[in-house]
C-alpha positions as CSV (number, residue, x, y, z in Angstrom):
1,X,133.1,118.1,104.9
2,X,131.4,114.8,105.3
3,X,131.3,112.5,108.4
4,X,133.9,109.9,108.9
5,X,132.1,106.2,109.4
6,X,131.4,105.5,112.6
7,X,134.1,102.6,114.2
8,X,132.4,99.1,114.2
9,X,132.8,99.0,117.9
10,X,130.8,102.1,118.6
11,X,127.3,100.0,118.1
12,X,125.6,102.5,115.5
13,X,124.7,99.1,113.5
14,X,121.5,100.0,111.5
15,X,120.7,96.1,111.1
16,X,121.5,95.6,115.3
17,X,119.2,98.5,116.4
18,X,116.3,97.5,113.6
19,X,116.4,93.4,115.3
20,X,116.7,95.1,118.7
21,X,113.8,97.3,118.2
22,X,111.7,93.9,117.6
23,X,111.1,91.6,120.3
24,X,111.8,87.7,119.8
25,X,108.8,86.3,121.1
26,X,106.9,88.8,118.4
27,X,108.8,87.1,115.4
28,X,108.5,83.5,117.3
29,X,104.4,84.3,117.0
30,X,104.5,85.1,113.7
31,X,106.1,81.8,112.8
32,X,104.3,80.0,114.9
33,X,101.1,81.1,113.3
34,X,102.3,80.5,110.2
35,X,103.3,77.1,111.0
36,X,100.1,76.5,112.4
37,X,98.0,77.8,109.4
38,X,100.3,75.6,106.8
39,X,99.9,72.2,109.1
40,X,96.0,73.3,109.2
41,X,95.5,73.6,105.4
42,X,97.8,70.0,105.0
43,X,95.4,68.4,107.2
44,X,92.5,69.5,105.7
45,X,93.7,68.7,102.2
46,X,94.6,65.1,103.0
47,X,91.2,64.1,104.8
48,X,89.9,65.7,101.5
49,X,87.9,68.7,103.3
50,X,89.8,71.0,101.2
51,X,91.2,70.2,97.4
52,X,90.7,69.0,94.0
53,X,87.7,66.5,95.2
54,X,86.1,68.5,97.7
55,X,83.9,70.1,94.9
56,X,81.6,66.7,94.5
C-alpha cells in the first residue's frame, strides 16, 4: 500500500529544504559577479577596447 502525501504543514517541502540547503549570501555572490562581469564587458565595449572596431 502506498504512502499517503505528507500534510502541507508538516514542512517535507522539497523546493523549501533545496533553498534552505543554499545560503543567501552564496546566491547574492553569484549575482553580483555576474553583474559585475556584464557592467565590465559594457564598459569595455563602449570606450571601444572590446567590439566591432577594436580589430584596427
Amino acid at each position: 500500500m502506498p504512502d499517503f502525501p505528507a500534510h502541507p504543514d508538516t514542512g517535507t517541502d522539497p523546493q523549501a529544504e533545496a533553498a534552505a540547503a543554499r545560503p543567501r549570501w552564496k546566491t547574492a555572490v553569484w549575482v553580483a559577479a555576474a553583474v559585475a562581469v556584464l557592467a565590465l564587458f559594457i564598459v569595455l565595449h563602449l570606450t571601444g577596447v572590446v567590439g566591432a572596431e577594436s580589430h584596427k
